[in-house]
N, C-alpha and C positions, 0 to 999 in steps of 0.2 A: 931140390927137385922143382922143376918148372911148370908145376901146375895148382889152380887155384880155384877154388869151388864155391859159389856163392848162392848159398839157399835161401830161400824165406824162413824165418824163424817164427812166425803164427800162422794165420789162417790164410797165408796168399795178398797178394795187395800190398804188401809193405811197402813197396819202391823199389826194388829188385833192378826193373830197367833204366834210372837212374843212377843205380848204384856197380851196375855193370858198365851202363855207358863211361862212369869215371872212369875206373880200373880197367879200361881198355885202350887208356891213354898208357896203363905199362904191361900192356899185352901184343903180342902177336897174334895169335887166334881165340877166337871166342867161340865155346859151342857149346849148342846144346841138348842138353843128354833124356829130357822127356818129357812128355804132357805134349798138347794137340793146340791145336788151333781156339781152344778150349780157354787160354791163357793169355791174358795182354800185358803187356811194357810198354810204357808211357816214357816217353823222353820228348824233354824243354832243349832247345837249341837255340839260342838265337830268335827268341820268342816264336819259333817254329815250332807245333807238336808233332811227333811222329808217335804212331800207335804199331806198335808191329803183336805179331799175333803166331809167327814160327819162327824167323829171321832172327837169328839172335840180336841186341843193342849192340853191339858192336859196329855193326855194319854201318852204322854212321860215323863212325872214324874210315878216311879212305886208306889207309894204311893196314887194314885189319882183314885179315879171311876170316870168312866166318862160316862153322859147320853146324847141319843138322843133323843128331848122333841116330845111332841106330833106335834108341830108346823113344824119341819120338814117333807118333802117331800123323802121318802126314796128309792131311784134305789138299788134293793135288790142285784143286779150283780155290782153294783161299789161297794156295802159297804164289800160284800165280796171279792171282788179284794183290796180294800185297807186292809182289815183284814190279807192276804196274805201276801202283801207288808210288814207290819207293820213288821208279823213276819218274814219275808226275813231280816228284818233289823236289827230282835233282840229284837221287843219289843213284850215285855208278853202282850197280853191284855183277856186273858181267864180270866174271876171274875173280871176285872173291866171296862168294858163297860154295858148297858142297854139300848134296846132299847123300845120306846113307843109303847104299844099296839094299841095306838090310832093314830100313825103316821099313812100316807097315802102311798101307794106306787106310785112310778113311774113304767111305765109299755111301752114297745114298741109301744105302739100307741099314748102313749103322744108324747116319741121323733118323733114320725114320720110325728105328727100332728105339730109337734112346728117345724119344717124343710118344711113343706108346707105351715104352714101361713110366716112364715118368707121370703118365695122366693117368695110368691105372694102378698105381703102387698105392698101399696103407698109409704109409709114411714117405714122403717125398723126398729125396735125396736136395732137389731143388737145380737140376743141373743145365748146365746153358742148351741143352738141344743138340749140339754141334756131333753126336755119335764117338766121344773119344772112348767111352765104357764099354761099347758094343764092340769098336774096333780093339781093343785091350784082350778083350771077352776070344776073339775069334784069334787071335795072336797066338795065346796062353791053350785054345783050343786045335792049332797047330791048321787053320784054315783058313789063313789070312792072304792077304793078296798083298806083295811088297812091292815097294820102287823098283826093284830089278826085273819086275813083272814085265814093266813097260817095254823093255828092251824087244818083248818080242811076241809082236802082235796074236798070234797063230795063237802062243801059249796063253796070252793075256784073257781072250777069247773065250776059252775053255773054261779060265778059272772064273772070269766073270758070269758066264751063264750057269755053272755048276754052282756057284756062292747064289746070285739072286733067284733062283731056282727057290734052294732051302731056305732063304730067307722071308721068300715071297710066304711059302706056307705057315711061317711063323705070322705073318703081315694079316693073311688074310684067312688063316683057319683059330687064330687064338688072339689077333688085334680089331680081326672083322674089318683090316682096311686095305684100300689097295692096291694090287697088285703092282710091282714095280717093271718097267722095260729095260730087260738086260742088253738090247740091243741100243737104246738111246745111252743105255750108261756108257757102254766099251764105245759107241762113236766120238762121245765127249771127252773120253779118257785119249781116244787115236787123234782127237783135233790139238789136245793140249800138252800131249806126251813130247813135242816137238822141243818143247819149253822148257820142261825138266828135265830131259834127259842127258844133256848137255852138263850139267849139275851134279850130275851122276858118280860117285866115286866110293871107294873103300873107305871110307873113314877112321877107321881103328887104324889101320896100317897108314894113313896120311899122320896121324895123331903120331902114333910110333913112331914114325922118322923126326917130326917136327921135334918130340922129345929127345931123341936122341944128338936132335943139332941145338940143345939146349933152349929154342923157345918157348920163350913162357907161353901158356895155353889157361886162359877162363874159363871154367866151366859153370854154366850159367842155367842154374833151374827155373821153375815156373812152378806156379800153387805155395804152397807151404809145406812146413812139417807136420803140423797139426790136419793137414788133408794128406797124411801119407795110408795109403792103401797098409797097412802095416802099424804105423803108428802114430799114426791119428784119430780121429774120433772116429772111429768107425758105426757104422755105416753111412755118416756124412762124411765122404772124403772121394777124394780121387781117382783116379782108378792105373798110378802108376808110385814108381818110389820119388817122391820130392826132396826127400834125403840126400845127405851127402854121400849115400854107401850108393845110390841108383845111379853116380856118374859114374862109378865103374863101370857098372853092367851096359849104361846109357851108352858109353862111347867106347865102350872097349880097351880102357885101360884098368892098369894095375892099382892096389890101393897105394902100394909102395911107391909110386909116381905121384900121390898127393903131399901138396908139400903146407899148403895152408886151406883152412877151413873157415870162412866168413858166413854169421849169420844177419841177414837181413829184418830188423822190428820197426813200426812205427812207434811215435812217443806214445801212442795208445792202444787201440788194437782194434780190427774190424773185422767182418767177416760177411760173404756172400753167400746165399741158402741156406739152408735148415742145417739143424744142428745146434746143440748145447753153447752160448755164449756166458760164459758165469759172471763176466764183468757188465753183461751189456747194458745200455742206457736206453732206457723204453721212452724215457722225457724227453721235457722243450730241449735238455741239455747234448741228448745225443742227435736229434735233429742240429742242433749248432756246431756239433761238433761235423755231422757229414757234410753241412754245407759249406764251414770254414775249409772242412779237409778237401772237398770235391770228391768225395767218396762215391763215387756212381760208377761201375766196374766198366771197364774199358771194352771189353768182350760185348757185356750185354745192356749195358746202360745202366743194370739192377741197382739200387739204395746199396750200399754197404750197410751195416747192420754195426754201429760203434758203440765203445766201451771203456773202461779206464785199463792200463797197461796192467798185465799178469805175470808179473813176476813168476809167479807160480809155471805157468805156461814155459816161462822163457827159461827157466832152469832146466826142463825137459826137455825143451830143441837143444840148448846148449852139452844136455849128456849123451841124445842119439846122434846127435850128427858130430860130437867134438870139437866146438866150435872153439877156436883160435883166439874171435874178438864179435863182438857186432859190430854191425853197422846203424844208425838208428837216423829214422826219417821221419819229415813233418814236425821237426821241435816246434816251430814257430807256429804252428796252428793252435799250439795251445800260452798262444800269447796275451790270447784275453781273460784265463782265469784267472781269479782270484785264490781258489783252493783246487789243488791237481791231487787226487787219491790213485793210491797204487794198493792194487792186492797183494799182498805178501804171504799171504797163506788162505787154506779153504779151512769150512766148518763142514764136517759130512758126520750125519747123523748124532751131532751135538758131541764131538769132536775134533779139535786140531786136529787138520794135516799138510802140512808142506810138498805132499808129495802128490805130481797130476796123473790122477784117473783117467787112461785114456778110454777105458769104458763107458761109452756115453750113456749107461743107466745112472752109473753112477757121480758122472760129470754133471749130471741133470740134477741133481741134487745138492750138489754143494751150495755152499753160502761162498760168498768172497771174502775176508778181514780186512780190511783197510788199516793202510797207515795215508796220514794227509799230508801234504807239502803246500808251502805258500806259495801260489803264482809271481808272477814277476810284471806283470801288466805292461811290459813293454815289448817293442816289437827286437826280434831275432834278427827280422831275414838278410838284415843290411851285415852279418857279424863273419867277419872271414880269418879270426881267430878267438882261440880260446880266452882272450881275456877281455873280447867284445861282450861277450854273452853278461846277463846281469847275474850279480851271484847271485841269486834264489833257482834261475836256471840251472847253472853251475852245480847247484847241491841235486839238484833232481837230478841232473846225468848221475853224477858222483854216487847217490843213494842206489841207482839201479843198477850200475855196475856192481854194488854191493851185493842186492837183494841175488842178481841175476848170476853171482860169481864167473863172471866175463867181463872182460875188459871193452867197453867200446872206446874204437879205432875212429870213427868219424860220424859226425854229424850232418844234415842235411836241413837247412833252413830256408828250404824254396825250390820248389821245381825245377829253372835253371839251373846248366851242370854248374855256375859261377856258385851256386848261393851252398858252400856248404864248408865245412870248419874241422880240420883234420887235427885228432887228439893224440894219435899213438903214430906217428910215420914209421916208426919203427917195426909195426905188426905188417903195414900194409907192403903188396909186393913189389 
């Protein structure tokens, strides 16, 4: 089967968009299947950064279409700021992008609403602002406004002044803020509809043909598993499936059409907003660890929040999503230690257990168990095979493919798509 799924395996941030951007050198189409403008992919080119934020990484191979599945949440003014960008940079993407008729939009009163619960919630979810929870909220609530809206002004019209209508009295009889103009919104939507419409397409049924003429197809998440609305640490998480079962629903394929499952971890682990981190490092040592790693979220500038790798975590991305192999990024940021600790199990209420509570009362609790590995004090990033790496490296992959009973497929020792070192060819597609 000619389809290929490639999640985050923690809390989001792993490297996803470099690790797409590879495996799109043996793809035809790259799409993706959910989460908003909410999400960034960082791809190194040619010491070029590109930051994309809906566009799948694909789209910098010229050879690749690339689709936006129904399952995303779409802010019709970032997709066209990033279309912009793209070609600021030089990349063609006229005839090969598509987006979902059946995606949702994001709309000014989601962000506005998702910037009022945020500032008046108990407990803070910690979310970028950008309305992807509100628009999710109003989808699932069967009141959404979609891409196929645009087609036709009259009707768009209706549904925009009927939506900020009811929105407004949420804004301004229980946020006390103000009112929003449904008429500057539907102008802004009629100035930029020109740009997206063109774009416009079935996507599950483009996907169905492409399978059936046997090309391979990546399907390419955003967030984590650990922020899956479902299972993740709830109530810090996302507000769509990050999982590999959401690229069904995302694009409109079968499960029977998946044919390999990759997860996505850094050597360590990191995470953006609130919510239970059991490994995380409060010290001088996880400030060096974000500033080795450039941990500062793509989206929103935010600190990433770092820790030692969870084994424990990554057995549980590994049994929801089925994962085939990892993928693991950033070895070489932990070139400079001395002693590298992996958790191997928790302590919950003076207790062994192996097993992750995705319950965040009870995630909040744990202890982490270490087991300790000798660093390698040398540098990685120059290593373009397996037997560059030094062995005390060597044994730390080897130990966590143990710990994590997955096999990793490849490693990632540098930003650039060059800098990275393939263990298993055989898994990958």
């Amino acid at each position: 089967m000619p389809v290929t799924v490639v999640v985050g395996a923690q809390w989001g941030d792993e490297g996803k968009g470099k690790v797409v951007d590879l495996l799109s050198e043996r793809s035809d189409i790259v799409a993706r299947y959910q989460g908003g403008a909410n999400a960034g992919h960082t791809v190194v080119v040619g010491g070029q950064q590109f930051i994309l934020h809906l566009v799948p990484a694909g789209i910098l191979h010229p050879k690749i279409t690339c689709v936006i599945g129904n399952g995303v949440v779409v802010d019709p003014w970032a997709l066209v700021e990033e279309l912009d960008q793209l070609g600021r940079l030089g990349v063609v993407v006229d005839g090969r992008l598509l987006v979902s008729h059946q995606a949702h939009l994001v709309l000014p009163y989601h962000q506005e609403i998702d910037r009022f619960q945020e500032a008046v919630a108990e407990e803070r979810i910690g979310t970028t602002g950008r309305g992807i929870g509100p628009a999710y909220a109003d989808k699932y609530a069967r009141c959404g406004i979609r891409v196929q809206d645009l087609r036709d002004p009259h009707e768009l019209r209706e549904k925009v002044e009927r939506a900020t209508e009811v929105k407004n009295r949420l804004i301004t009889q229980v946020f006390r803020g103000e009112p929003l103009d449904a008429a500057k919104i539907l102008e802004e939507l009629l100035r930029i509809r020109e740009r997206i419409l063109p774009l416009v397409a079935d996507t599950s049924g483009f996907l169905a043909r492409a399978i059936s003429e046997g090309k391979r197809i990546l399907a390419e998440g955003a967030q984590g598993t650990l922020l899956d609305v479902d299972f993740g640490t709830y109530p810090f998480v996302t507000s769509s499936s990050p999982t590999s079962g959401g690229a069904c629903i995302g694009l409109g394929i079968g499960p029977t059409q998946i044919d390999r499952v990759f997860g996505v971890v850094k050597a360590y682990v990191t995470r953006v907003g609130n919510g239970p981190l059991p490994t995380e490092l409060t010290d001088a040592l996880g400030q060096a660890l974000r500033d080795w790693g450039g941990e500062y979220g793509a989206t929103t500038g935010r600190p990433r929040r770092c820790g030692w790798f969870d084994a424990v975590a990554a057995r549980y991305a590994a049994r929801v999503n089925g994962l085939d192999a990892l993928l693991m990024t950033k070895l070489d940021v932990l070139d400079r230690l001395e002693t590298i600790r992996v958790c191997v199990a928790y302590e919950l209420d003076g207790e062994r257990t192996e097993d992750f509570p995705a319950d965040c009362s009870l995630l909040a609790r744990v202890r982490p168990i270490y087991r300790d590995f000798p660093g390698w004090r040398k540098g990685t990033s120059e290593a373009s095979r397996w037997a560059d790496l030094p062995v005390e490296a060597q044994r730390y992959v080897r130990a966590l493919e143990e710990l994590c009973g997955t096999p990793i497929a490849l490693l990632s020792v540098g930003s650039e798509r060059g800098r990275t070192v393939v263990l298993r060819e055989d898994l990958l597609p």
